[in-house]
C-alpha positions as CSV (number, residue, x, y, z in Angstrom):
1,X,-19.7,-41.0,82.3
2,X,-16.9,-43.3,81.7
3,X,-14.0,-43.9,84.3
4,X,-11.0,-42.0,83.1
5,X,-13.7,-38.8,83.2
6,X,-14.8,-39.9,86.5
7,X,-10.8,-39.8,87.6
8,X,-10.2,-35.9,85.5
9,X,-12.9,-34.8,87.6
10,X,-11.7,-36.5,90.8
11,X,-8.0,-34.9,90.0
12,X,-9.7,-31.5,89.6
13,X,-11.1,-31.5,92.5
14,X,-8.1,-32.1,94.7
15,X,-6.3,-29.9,92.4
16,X,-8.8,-27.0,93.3
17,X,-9.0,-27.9,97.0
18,X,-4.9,-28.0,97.1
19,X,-4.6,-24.3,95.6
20,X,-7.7,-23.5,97.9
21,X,-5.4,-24.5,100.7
22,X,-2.1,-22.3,99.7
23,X,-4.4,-19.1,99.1
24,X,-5.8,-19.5,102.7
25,X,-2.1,-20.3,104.3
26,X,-1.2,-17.2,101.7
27,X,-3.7,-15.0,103.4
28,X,-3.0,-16.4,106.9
29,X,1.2,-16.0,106.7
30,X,0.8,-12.2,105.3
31,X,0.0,-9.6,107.1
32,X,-3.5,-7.7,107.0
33,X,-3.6,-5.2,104.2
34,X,-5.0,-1.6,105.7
35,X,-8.5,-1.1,104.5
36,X,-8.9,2.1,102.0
37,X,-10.3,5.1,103.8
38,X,-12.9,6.4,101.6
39,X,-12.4,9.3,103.4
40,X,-8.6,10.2,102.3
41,X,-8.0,13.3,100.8
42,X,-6.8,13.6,97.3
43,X,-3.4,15.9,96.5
44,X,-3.4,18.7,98.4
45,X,-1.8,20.8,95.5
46,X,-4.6,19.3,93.1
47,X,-7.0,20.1,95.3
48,X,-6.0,23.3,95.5
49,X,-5.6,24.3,92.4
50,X,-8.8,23.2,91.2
51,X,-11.0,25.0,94.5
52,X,-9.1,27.9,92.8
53,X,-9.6,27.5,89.2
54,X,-12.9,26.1,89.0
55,X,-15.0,29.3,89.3
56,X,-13.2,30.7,86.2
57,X,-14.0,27.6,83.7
58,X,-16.6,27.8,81.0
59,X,-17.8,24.6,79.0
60,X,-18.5,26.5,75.6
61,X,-21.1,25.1,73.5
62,X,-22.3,26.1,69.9
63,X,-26.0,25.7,69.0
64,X,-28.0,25.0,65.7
65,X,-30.4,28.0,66.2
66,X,-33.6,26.3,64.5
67,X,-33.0,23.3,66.9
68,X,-31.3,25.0,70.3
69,X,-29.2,22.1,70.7
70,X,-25.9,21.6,71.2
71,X,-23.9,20.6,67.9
72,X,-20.1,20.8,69.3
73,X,-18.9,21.4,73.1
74,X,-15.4,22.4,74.4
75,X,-14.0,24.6,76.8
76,X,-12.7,28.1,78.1
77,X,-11.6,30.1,80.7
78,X,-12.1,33.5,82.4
79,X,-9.1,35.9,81.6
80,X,-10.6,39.0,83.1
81,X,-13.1,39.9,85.9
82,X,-15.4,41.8,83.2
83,X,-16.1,38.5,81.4
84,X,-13.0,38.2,78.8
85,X,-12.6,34.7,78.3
86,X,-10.5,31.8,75.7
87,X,-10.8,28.9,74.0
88,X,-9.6,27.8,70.6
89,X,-10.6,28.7,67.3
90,X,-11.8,25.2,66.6
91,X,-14.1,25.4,69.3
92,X,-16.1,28.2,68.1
93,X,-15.4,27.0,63.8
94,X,-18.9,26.5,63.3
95,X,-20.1,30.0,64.8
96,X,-17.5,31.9,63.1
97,X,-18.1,30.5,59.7
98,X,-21.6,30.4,59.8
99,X,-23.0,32.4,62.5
100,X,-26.8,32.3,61.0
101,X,-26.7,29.1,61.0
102,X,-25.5,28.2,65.1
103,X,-25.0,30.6,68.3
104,X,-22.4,30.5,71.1
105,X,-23.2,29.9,74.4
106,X,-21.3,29.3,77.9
107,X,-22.6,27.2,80.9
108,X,-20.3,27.7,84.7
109,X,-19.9,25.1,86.7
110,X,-22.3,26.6,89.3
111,X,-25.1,26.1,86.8
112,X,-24.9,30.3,85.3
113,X,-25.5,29.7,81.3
114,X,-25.6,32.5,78.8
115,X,-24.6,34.0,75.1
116,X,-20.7,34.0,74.3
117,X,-19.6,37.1,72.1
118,X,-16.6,36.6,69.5
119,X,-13.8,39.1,69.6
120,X,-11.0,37.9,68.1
121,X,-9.6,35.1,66.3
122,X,-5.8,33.7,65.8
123,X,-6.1,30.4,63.2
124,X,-2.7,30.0,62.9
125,X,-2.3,29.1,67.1
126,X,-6.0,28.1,66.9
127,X,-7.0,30.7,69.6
128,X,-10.2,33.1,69.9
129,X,-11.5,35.6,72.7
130,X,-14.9,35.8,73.7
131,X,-17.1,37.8,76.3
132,X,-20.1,37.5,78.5
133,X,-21.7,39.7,80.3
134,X,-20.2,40.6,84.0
135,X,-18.8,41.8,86.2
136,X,-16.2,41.1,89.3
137,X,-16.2,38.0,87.7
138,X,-13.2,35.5,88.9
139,X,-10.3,34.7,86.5
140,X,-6.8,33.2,85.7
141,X,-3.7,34.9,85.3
142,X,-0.8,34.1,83.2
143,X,2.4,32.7,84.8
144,X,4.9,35.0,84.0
145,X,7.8,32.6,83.4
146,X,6.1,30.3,81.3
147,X,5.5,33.6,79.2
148,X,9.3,33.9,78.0
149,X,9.6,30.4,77.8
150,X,11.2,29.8,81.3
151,X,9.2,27.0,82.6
152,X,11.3,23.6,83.8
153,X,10.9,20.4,81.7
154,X,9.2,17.9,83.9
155,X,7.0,21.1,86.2
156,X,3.9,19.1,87.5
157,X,0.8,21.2,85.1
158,X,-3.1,20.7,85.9
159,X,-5.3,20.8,82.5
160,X,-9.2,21.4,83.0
161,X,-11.6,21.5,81.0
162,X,-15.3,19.2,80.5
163,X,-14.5,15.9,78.7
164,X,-17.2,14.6,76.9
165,X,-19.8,16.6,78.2
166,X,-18.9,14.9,81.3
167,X,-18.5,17.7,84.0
168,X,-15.2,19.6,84.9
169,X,-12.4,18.0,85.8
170,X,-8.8,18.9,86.6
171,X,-6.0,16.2,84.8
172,X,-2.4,15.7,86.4
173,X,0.9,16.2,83.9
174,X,3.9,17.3,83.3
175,X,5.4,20.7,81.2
176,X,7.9,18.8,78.8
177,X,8.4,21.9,76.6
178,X,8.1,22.7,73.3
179,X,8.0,20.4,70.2
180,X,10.3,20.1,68.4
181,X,10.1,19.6,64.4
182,X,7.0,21.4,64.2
183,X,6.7,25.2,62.3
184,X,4.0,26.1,65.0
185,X,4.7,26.4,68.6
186,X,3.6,24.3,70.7
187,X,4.1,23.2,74.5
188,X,4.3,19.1,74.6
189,X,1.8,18.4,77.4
190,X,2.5,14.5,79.1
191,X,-1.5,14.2,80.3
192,X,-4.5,13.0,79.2
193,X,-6.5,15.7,77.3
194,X,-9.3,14.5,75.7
195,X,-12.0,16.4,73.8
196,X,-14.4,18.5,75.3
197,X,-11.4,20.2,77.0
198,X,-10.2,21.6,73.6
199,X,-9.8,25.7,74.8
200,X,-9.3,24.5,78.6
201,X,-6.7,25.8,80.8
202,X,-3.3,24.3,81.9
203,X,-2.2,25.7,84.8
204,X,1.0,25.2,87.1
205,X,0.7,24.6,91.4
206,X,0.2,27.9,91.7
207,X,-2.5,28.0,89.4
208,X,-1.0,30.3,86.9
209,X,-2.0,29.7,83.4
210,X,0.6,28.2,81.2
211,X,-0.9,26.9,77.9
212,X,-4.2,25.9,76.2
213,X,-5.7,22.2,75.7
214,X,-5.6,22.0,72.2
215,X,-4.6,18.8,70.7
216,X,-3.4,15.2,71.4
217,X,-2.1,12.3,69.3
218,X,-4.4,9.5,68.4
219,X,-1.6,7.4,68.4
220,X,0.1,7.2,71.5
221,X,-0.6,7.4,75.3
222,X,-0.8,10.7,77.4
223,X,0.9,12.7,74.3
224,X,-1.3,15.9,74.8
225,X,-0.4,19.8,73.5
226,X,-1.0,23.0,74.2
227,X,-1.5,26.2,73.1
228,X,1.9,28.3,74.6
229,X,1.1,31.2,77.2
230,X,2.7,33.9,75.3
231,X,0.5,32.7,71.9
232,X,-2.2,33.6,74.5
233,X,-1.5,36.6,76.2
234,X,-0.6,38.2,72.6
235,X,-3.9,37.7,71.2
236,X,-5.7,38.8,74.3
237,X,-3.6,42.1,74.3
238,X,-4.7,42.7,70.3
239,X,-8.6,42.3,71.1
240,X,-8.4,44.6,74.3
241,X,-6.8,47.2,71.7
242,X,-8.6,46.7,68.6
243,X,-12.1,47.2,67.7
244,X,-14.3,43.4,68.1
245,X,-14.6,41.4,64.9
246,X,-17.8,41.6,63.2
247,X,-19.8,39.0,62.3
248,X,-19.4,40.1,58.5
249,X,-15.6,39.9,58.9
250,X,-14.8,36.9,60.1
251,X,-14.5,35.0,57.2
252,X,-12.4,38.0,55.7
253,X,-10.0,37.9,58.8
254,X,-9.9,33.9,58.4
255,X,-8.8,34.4,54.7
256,X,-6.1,37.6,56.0
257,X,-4.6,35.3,58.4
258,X,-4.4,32.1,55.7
259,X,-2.6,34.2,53.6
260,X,-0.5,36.1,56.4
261,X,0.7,32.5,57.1
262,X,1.5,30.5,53.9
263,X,3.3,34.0,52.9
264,X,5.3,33.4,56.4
265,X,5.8,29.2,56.0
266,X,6.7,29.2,52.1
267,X,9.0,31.7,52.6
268,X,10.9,30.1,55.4
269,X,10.4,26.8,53.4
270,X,12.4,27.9,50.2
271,X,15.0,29.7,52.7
272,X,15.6,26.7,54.1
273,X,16.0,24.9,51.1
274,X,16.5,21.4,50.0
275,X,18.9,18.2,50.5
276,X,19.3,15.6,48.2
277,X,18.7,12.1,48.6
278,X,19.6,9.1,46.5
279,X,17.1,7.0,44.8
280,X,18.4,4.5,42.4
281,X,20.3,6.4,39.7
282,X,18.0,9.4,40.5
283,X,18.4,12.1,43.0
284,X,15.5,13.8,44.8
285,X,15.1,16.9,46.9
286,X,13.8,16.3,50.3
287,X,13.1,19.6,52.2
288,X,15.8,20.6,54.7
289,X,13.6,22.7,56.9
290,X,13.8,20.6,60.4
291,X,10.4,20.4,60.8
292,X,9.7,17.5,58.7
293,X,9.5,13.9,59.3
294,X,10.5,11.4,56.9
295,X,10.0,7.6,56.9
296,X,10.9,5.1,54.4
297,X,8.6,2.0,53.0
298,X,9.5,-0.8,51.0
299,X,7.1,-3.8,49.4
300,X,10.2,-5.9,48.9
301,X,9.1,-8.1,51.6
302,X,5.6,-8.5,50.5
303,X,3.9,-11.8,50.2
304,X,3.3,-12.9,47.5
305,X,6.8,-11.6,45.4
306,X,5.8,-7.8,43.8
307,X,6.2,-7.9,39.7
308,X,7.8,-4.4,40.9
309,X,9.4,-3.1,43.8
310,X,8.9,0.3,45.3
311,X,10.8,1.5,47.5
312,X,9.7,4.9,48.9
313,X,9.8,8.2,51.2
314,X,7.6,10.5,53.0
315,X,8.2,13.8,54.4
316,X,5.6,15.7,55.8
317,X,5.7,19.0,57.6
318,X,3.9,18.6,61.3
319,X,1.7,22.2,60.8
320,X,-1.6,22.0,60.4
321,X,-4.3,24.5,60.4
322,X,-8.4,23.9,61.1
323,X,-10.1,25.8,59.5
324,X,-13.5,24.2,59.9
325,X,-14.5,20.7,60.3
326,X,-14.4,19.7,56.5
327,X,-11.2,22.1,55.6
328,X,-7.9,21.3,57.1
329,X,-4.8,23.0,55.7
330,X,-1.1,24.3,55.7
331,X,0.5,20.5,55.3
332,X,3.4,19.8,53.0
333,X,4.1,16.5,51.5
334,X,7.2,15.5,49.7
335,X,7.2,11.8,48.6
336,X,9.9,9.6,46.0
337,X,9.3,6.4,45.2
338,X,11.9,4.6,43.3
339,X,10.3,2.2,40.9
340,X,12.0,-1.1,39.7
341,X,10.3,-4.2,37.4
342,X,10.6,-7.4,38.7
343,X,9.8,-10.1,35.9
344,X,7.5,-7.4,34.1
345,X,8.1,-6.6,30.3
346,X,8.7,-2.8,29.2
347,X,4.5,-2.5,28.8
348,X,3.4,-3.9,31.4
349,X,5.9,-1.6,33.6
350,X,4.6,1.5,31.9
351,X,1.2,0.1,32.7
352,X,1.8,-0.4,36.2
353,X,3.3,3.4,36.5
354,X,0.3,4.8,34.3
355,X,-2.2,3.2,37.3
356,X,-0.1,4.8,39.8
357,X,0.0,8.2,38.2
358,X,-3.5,8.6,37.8
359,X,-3.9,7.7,41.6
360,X,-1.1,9.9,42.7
361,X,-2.2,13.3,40.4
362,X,-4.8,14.3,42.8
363,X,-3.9,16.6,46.1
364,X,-6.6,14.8,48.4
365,X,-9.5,14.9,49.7
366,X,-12.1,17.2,48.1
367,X,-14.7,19.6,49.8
368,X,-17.5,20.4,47.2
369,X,-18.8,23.2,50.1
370,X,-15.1,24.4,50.8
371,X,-13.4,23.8,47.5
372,X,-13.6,24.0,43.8
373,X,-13.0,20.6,41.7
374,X,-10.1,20.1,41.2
375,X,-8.5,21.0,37.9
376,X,-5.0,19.6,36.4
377,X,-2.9,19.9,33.5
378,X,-0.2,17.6,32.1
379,X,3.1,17.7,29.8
380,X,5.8,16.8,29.4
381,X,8.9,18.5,30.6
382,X,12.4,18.6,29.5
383,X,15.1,20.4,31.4
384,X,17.4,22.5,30.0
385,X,20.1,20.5,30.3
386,X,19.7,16.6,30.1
387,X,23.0,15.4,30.9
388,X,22.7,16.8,34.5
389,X,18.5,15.9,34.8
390,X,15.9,13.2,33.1
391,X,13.1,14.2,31.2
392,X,9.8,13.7,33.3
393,X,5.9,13.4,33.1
394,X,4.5,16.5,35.0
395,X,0.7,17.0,36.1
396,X,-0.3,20.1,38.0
397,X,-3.8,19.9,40.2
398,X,-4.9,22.5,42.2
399,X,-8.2,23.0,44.1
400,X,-8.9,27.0,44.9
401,X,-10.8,27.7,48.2
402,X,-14.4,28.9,47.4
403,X,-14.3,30.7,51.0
404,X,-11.0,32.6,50.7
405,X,-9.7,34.4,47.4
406,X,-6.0,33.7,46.6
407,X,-5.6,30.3,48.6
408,X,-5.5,26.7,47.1
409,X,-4.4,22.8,47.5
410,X,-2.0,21.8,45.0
411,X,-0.3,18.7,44.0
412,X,2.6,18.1,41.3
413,X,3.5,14.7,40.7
414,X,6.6,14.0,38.6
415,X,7.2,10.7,36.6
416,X,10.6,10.2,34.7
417,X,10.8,9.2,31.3
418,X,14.3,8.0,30.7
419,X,14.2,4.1,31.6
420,X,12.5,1.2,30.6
421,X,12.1,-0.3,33.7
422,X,12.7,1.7,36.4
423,X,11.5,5.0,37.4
424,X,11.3,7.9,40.3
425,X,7.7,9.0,40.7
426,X,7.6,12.2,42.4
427,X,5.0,14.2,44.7
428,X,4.8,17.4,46.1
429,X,1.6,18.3,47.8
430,X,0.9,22.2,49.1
431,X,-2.3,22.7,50.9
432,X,-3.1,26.8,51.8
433,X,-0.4,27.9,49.4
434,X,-0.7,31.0,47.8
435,X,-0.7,30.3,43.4
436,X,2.7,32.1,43.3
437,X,4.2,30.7,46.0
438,X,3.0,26.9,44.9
439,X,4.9,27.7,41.6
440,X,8.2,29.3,43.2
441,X,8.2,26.4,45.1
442,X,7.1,23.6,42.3
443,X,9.8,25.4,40.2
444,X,12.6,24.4,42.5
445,X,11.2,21.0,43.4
446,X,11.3,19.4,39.6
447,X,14.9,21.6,39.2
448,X,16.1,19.2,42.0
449,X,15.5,16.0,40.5
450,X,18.8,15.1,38.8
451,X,21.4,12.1,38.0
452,X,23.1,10.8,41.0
453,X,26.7,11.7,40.3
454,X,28.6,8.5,39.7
């Protein structure tokens, strides 16, 4: 060891023993922190509310019946003491789809298990009743103001469910109303909801309910959503009146309720109508419905230089319906790019959009189970009058639903055809759209895309 390591080492070590010395005069010139009492209790309105709530919760579970194990979990609650319970759609997807295939059950947090009956469904709030068997058995009611929409922003709520096959627990928020931009209700939840407690209750102090766990956002902290009390209390009041869905009519009730929806949606979407936005010389519709979010994105800042810029926006609608675990739908995407060369030649441009066409002219992921391939047609398509509009490249693609007659995913993309080296490349993508209403809808998208007016 030399001597200048010798000397680091000695520093070190005086270094150590001086910082040694200010934690103990630290510890000695501040006062003694109180020791923790293990024995504190916890909230008294959390611990309240759960003493009260936790005889009504259900984990709900769905089984593959050749194996008897569990192949999804999430959770429910009690609405009734003769064993009317909810949870969400999603939760019970696999049974309702294919219920020869898996079997419902429920387990209590006192250990009672047992088979779960499904009543009724609601796919566009993603809802559905179930039943066991009882009586006198102990349940939630709804809170009354949260029912016309009268809760306060910022009302301390209690979500429960069984995370992760974890046990039950009871999770602290706060009520910050409803969403806003979004088609389908839904009550913004500030709490951590995470899955297992998907069909769980959130309940105020008083331990009425006011929404169901149903969502959160992968993407942020604590952003958590519910299922709105009224959404709840409607669909509970239609399966106490109606005759119990069949086994045999599920899938025909999921289809009714697609189509009940997109009918609903599309028809607000063309009554709302579009704005138009400026793209180069082009002009493009963007949907003025104010549930859609648009953001813009550039490559002009790429490294190294483009040979062409794009510069480009999204809109897409924040409904969404499951339908099963390989079938999501009732999204709308609008996207313009506006297309420029950079040191490119007129082929190589037309190149370049070619590669990006034949990416674009698909509407997304396929399903071989859920779907039909998908099937597209191309031409070219000249407005009536080209003064006011360019001529542009059109391909159609739809995929129909092999589950449910009359519902499809479609795409248009849209290229234009009047420039050598600079274009507007177009999409419109329509998942659970109705064929009619994709072209009513298609028809006014490609009328929109004109001249800017100089």
């Amino acid at each position: 060891m030399t001597d200048r390591s010798v000397t680091r080492i000695r520093w070190l070590a005086v270094l150590l023993g001086w910082m040694a010395c200010a934690t103990a005069f630290a510890q000695l010139a501040q006062p003694a922190a109180p020791s923790a009492d293990a024995s504190a209790p916890v909230s008294a309105a959390a611990e309240g509310v759960w003493a009260a709530a936790r005889p009504s919760l259900l984990q709900i579970r769905t089984l593959v019946q050749a194996a008897g194990r569990q192949s999804s979990i999430g959770s429910g609650f009690l609405v009734s003491a003769d064993g009317l319970a909810i949870t969400n759609y999603h939760v019970v997807a696999q049974y309702a789809l294919e219920p020869k295939t898996y079997r419902l059950e429920f387990a209590r947090p006192d250990g009672a298990q047992g088979a779960l009956k499904l009543l009724a469904i609601d796919i566009a709030d993603d809802l559905a009743v179930v039943k066991l068997e009882g009586a006198d058995l102990p349940y939630l009611e709804f809170d009354p103001v949260a029912i016309v929409g009268n809760l306060p922003r910022g009302e301390r709520v209690y979500a429960m469910g069984n995370p992760l096959d974890l046990g039950f627990t009871i999770v602290e928020g706060t009520y910050n109303g409803m969403v806003e931009r979004s088609y389908t209700e839904r009550v913004h939840f500030t709490g951590a909801i995470n899955p297992g407690m998907s069909g769980g209750p959130a309940v105020t102090g008083s331990g009425k309910v006011v929404g169901v766990n149903v969502a959160k956002r992968l993407d942020g902290e604590l952003v958590s959503f519910l299922v709105p009390s009224s959404k709840v209390a409607a669909l509970l009041e239609r399966a106490r009146k109606d005759a119990p869905l069949t086994l045999a009519q599920v899938r025909e009730e999921i289809g009714r309720q697609l189509l009940a929806w997109q009918n609903d949606f599309y028809q607000a979407l063309q009554s709302q109508g579009f704005r138009q936005t400026t793209f180069g010389p082009y002009q493009a519709p963007e949907s003025a419905a104010p549930w859609f979010n648009c953001w813009a994105h550039t490559n002009a800042e790429q490294t190294p230089r483009p040979r062409a810029q794009m510069d480009s926006s999204t809109c897409m609608s924040q409904s969404s319906l499951f339908i099963a675990e390989d079938l999501e739908s009732g999204r709308v995407q609008l996207t313009h790019a506006y297309v420029h060369d950079v040191d490119l030649n007129t082929f190589q441009f037309a190149a370049f959009l070619s590669r990006y066409y034949a990416g674009a002219s698909t509407s997304g992921a396929w399903s071989r189970k859920r779907m039909t391939r998908n099937e597209c047609h191309e031409d070219f398509v000249a407005p009536a009058d080209t003064a006011a509009a360019p001529v542009v490249h059109a391909a159609w693609c739809a995929h129909a639903y092999r589950d449910f007659a009359g519902i499809y995913d479609v795409a248009l993309v849209t290229i234009t055809q009047d420039r050598n080296k600079e274009a507007l490349i177009s999409r419109l993508v329509m998942q659970g759209v109705s064929y009619d209403a994709a072209l009513a809808l298609a028809q006014r998208f490609m009328g929109a895309i004109l001249w800017t007016t100089k």
